[in-house]
PDB file as gemmi writes it, atoms N, CA and C in Angstrom:
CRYST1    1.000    1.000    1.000  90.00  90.00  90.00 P 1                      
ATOM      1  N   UNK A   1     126.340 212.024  18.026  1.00  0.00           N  
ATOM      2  CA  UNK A   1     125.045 211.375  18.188  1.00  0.00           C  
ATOM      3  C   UNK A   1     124.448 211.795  19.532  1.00  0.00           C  
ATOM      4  N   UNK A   2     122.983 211.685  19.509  1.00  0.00           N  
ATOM      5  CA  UNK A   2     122.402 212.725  20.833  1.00  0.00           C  
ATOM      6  C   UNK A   2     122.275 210.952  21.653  1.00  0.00           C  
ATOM      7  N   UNK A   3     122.411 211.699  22.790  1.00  0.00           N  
ATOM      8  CA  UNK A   3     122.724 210.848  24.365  1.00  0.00           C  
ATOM      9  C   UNK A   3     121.083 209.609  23.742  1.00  0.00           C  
ATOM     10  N   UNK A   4     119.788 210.453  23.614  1.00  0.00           N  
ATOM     11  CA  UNK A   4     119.146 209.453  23.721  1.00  0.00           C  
ATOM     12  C   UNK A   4     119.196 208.923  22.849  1.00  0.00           C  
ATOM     13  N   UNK A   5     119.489 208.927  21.241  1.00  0.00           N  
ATOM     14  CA  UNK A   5     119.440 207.861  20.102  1.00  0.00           C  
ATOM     15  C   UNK A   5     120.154 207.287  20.536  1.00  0.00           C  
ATOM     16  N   UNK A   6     121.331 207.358  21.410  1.00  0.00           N  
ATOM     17  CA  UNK A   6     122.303 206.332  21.742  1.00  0.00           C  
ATOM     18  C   UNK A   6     121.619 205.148  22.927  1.00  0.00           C  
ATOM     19  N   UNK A   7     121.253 205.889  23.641  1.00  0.00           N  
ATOM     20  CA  UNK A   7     120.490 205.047  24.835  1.00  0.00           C  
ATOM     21  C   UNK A   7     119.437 204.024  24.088  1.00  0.00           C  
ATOM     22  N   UNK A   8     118.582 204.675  22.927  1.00  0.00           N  
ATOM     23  CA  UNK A   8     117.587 204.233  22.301  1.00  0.00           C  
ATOM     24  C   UNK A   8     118.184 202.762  21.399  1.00  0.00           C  
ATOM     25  N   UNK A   9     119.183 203.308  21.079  1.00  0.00           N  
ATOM     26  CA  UNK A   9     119.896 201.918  20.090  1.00  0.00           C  
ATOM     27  C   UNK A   9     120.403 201.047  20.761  1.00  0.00           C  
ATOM     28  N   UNK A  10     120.670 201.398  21.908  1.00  0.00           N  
ATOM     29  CA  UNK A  10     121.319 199.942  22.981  1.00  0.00           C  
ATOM     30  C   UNK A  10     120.322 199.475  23.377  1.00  0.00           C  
ATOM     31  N   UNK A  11     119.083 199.781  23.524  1.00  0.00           N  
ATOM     32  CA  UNK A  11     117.901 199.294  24.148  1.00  0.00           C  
ATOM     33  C   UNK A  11     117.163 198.189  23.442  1.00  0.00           C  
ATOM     34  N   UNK A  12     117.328 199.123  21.836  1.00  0.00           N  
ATOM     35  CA  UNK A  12     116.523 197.330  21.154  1.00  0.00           C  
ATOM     36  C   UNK A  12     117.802 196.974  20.285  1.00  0.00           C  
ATOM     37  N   UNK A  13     119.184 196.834  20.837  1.00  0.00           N  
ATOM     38  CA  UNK A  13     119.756 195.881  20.669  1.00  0.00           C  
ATOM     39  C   UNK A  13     119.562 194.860  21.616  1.00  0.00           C  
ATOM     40  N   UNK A  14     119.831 195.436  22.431  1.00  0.00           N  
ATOM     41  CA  UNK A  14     119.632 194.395  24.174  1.00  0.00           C  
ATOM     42  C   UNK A  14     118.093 193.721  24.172  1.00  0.00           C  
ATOM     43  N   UNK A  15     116.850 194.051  23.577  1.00  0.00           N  
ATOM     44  CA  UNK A  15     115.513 193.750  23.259  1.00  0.00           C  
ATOM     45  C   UNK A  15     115.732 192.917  22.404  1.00  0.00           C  
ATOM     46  N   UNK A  16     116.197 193.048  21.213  1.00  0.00           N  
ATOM     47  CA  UNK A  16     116.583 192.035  19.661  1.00  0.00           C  
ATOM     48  C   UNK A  16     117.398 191.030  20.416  1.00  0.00           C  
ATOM     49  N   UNK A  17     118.565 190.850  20.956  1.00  0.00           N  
ATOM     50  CA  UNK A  17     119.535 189.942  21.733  1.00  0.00           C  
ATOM     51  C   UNK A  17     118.968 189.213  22.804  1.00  0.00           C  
ATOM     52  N   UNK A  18     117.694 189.365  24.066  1.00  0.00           N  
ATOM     53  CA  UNK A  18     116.859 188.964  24.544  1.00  0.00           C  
ATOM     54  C   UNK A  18     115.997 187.977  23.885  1.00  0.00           C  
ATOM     55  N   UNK A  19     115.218 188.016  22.873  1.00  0.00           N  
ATOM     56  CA  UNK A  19     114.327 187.660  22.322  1.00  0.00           C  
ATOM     57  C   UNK A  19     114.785 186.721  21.492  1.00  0.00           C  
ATOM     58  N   UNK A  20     116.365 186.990  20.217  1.00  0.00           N  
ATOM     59  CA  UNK A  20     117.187 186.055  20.074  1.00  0.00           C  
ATOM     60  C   UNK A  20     117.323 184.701  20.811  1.00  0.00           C  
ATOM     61  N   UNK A  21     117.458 185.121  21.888  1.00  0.00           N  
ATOM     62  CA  UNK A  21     117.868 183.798  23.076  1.00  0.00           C  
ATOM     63  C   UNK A  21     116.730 183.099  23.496  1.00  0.00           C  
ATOM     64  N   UNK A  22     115.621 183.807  23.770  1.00  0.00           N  
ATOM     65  CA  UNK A  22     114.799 183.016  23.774  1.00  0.00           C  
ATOM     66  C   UNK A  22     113.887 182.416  23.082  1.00  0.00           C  
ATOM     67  N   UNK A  23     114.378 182.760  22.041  1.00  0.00           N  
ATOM     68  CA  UNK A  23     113.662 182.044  20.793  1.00  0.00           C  
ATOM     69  C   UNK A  23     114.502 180.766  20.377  1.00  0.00           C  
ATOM     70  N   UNK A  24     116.132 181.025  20.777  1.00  0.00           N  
ATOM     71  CA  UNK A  24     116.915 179.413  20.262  1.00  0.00           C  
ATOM     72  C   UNK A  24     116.733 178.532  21.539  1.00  0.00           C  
ATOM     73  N   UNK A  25     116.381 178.872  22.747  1.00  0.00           N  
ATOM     74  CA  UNK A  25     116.371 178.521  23.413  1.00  0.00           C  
ATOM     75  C   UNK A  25     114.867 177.738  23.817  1.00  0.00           C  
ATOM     76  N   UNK A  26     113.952 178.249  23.180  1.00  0.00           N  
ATOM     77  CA  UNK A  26     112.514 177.669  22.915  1.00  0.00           C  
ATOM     78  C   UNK A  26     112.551 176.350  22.262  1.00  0.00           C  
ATOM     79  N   UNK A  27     113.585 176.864  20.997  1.00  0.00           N  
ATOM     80  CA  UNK A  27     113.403 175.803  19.722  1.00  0.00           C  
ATOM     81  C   UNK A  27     114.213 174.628  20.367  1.00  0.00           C  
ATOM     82  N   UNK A  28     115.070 174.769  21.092  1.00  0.00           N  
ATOM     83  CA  UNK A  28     115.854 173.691  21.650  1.00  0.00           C  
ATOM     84  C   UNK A  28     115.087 172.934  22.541  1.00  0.00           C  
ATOM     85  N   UNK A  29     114.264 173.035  23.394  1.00  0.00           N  
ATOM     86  CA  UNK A  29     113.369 172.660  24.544  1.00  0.00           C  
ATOM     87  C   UNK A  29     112.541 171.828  23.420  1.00  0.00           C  
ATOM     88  N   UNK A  30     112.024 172.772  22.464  1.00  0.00           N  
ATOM     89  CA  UNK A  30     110.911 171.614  21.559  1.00  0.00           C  
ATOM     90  C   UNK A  30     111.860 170.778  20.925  1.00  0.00           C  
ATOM     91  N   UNK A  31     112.806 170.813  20.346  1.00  0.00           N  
ATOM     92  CA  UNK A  31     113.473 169.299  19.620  1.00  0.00           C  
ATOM     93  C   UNK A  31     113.621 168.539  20.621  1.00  0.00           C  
ATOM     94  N   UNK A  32     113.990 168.870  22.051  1.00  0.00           N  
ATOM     95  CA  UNK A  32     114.446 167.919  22.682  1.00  0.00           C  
ATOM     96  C   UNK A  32     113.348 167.028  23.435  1.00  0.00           C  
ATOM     97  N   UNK A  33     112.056 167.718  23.484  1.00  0.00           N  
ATOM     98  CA  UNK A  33     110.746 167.150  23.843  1.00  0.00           C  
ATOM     99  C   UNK A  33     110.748 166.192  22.930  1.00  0.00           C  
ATOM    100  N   UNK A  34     110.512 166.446  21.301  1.00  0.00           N  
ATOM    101  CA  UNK A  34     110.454 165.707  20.285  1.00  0.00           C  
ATOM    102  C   UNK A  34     111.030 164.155  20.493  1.00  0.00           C  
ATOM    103  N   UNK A  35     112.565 164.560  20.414  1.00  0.00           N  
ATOM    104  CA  UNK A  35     113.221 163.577  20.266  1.00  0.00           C  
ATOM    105  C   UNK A  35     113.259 162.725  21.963  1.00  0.00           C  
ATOM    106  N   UNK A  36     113.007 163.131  23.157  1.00  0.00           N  
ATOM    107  CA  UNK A  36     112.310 162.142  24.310  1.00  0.00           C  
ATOM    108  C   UNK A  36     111.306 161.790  23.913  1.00  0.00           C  
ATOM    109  N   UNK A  37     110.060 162.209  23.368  1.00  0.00           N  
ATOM    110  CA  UNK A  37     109.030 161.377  23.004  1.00  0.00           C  
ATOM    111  C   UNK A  37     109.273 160.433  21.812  1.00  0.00           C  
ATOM    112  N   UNK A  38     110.024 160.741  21.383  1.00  0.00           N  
ATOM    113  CA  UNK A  38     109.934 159.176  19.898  1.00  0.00           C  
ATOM    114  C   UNK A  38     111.315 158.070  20.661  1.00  0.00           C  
ATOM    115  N   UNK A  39     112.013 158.098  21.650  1.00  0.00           N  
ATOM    116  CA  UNK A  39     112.458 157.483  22.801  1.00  0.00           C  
ATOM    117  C   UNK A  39     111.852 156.916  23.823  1.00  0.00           C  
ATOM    118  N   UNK A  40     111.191 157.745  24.202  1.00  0.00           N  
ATOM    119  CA  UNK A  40     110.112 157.320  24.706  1.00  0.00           C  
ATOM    120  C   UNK A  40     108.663 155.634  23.991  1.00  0.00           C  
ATOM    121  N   UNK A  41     108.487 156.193  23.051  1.00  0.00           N  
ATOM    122  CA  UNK A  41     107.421 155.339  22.421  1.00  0.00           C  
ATOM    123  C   UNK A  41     108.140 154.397  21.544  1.00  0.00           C  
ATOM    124  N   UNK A  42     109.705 154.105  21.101  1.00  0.00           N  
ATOM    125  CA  UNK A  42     110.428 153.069  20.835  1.00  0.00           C  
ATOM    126  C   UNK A  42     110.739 152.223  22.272  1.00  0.00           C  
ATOM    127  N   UNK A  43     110.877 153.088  23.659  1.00  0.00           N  
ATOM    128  CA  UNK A  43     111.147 151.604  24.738  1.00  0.00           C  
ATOM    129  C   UNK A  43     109.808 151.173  24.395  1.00  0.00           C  
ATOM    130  N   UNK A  44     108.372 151.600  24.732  1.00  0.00           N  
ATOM    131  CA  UNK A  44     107.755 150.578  24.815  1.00  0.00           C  
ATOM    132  C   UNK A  44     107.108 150.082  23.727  1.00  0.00           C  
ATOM    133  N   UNK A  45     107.557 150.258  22.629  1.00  0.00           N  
ATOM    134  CA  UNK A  45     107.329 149.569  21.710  1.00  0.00           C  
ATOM    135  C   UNK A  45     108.457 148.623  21.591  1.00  0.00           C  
ATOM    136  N   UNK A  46     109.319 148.585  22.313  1.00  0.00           N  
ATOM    137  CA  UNK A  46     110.670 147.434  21.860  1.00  0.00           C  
ATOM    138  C   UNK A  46     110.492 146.555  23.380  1.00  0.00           C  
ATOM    139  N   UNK A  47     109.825 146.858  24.263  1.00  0.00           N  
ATOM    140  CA  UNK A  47     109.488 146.138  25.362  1.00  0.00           C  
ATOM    141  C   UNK A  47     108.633 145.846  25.877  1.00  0.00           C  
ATOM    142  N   UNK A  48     107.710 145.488  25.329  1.00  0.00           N  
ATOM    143  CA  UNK A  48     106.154 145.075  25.058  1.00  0.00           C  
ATOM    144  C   UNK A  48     105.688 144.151  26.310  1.00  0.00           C  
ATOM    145  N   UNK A  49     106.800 143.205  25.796  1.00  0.00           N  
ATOM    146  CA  UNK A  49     106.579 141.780  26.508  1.00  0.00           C  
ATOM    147  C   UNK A  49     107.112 142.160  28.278  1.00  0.00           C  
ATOM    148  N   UNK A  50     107.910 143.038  28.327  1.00  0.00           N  
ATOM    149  CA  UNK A  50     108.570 142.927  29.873  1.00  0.00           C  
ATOM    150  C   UNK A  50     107.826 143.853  30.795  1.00  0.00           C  
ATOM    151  N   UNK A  51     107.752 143.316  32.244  1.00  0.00           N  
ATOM    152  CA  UNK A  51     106.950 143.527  32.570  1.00  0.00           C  
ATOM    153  C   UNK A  51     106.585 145.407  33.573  1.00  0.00           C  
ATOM    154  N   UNK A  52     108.084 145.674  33.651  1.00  0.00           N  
ATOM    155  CA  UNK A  52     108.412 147.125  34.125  1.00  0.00           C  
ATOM    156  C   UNK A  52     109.478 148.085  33.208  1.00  0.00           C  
ATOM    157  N   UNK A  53     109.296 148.999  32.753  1.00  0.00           N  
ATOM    158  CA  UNK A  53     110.241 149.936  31.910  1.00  0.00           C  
ATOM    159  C   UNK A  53     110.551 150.267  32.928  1.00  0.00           C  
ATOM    160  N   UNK A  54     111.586 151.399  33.248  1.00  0.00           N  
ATOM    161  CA  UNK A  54     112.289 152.493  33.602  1.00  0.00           C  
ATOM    162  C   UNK A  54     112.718 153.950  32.754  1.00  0.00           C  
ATOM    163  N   UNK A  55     112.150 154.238  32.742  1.00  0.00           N  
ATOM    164  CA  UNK A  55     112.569 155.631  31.884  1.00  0.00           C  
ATOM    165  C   UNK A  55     113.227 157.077  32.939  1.00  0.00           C  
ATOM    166  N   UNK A  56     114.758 156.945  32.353  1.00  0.00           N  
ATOM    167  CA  UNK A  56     115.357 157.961  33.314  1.00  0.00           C  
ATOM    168  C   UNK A  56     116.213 159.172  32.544  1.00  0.00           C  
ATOM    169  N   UNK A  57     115.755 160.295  33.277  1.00  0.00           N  
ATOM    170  CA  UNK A  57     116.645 161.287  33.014  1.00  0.00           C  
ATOM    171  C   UNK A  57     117.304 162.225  33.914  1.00  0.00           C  
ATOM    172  N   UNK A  58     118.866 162.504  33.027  1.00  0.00           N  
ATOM    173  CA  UNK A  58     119.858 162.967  33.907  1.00  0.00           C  
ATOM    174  C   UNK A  58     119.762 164.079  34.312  1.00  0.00           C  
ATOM    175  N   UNK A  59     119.463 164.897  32.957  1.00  0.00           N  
ATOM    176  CA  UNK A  59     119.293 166.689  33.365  1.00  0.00           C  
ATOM    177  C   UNK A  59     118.405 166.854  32.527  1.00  0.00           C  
ATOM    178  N   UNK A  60     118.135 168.130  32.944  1.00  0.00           N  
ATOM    179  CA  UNK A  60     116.944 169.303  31.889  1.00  0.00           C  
ATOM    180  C   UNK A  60     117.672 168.861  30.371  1.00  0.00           C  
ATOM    181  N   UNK A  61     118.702 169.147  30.097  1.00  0.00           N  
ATOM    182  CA  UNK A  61     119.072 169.236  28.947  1.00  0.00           C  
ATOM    183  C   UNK A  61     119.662 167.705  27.973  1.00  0.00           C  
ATOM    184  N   UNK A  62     119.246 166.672  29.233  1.00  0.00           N  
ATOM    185  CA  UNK A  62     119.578 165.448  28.367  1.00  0.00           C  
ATOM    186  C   UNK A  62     118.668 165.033  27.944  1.00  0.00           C  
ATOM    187  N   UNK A  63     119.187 163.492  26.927  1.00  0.00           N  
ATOM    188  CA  UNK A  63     118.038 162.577  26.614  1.00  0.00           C  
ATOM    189  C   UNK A  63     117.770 161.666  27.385  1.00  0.00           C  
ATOM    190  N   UNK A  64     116.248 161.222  27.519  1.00  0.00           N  
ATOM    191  CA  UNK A  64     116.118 160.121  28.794  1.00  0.00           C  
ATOM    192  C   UNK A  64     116.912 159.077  27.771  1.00  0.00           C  
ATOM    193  N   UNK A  65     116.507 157.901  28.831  1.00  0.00           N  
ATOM    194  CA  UNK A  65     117.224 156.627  28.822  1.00  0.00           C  
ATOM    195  C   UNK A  65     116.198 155.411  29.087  1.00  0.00           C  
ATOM    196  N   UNK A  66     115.905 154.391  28.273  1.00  0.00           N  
ATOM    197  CA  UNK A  66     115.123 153.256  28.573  1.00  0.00           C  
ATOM    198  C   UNK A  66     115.922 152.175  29.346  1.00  0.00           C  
ATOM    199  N   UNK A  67     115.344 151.564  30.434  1.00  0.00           N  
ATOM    200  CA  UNK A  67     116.157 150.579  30.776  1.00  0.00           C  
ATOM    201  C   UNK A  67     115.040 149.558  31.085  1.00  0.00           C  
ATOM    202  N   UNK A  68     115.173 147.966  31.228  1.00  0.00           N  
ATOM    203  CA  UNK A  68     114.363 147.117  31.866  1.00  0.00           C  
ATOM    204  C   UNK A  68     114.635 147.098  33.005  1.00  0.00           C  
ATOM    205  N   UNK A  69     113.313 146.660  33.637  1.00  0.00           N  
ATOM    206  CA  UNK A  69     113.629 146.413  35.477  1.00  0.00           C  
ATOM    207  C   UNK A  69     113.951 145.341  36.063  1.00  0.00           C  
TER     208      UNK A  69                                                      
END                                                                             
């Protein structure tokens, strides 16, 4: 096989494998938006009456947390 088809095929593997990642890595950011916002709009819909929420989160990659104050 000639030097550049070889160079050429590692290139949009490494391009295809790039783009891979950031595409599961997109889709993960949006579920996890998703699922903080319907967390989100159950505390204050389940805490209506009280008079301070707290809404906390640990990392980039967790789910927040409702607490009363």
């Amino acid at each position: 096989m000639n030097k550049n088809k070889l160079n050429m095929i590692i290139a949009i593997i490494g391009c295809v494998a790039i783009l891979t990642i950031g595409v599961l890595v997109f889709i993960q950011i949006h579920d996890n938006h998703q699922t903080n916002q319907l967390i989100i709009e159950k505390c204050f819909d389940n805490f209506d009456e009280v008079g301070e929420v707290v809404i906390k989160k640990n990392g980039f990659w967790s789910p927040v947390s409702c607490e009363k104050k």
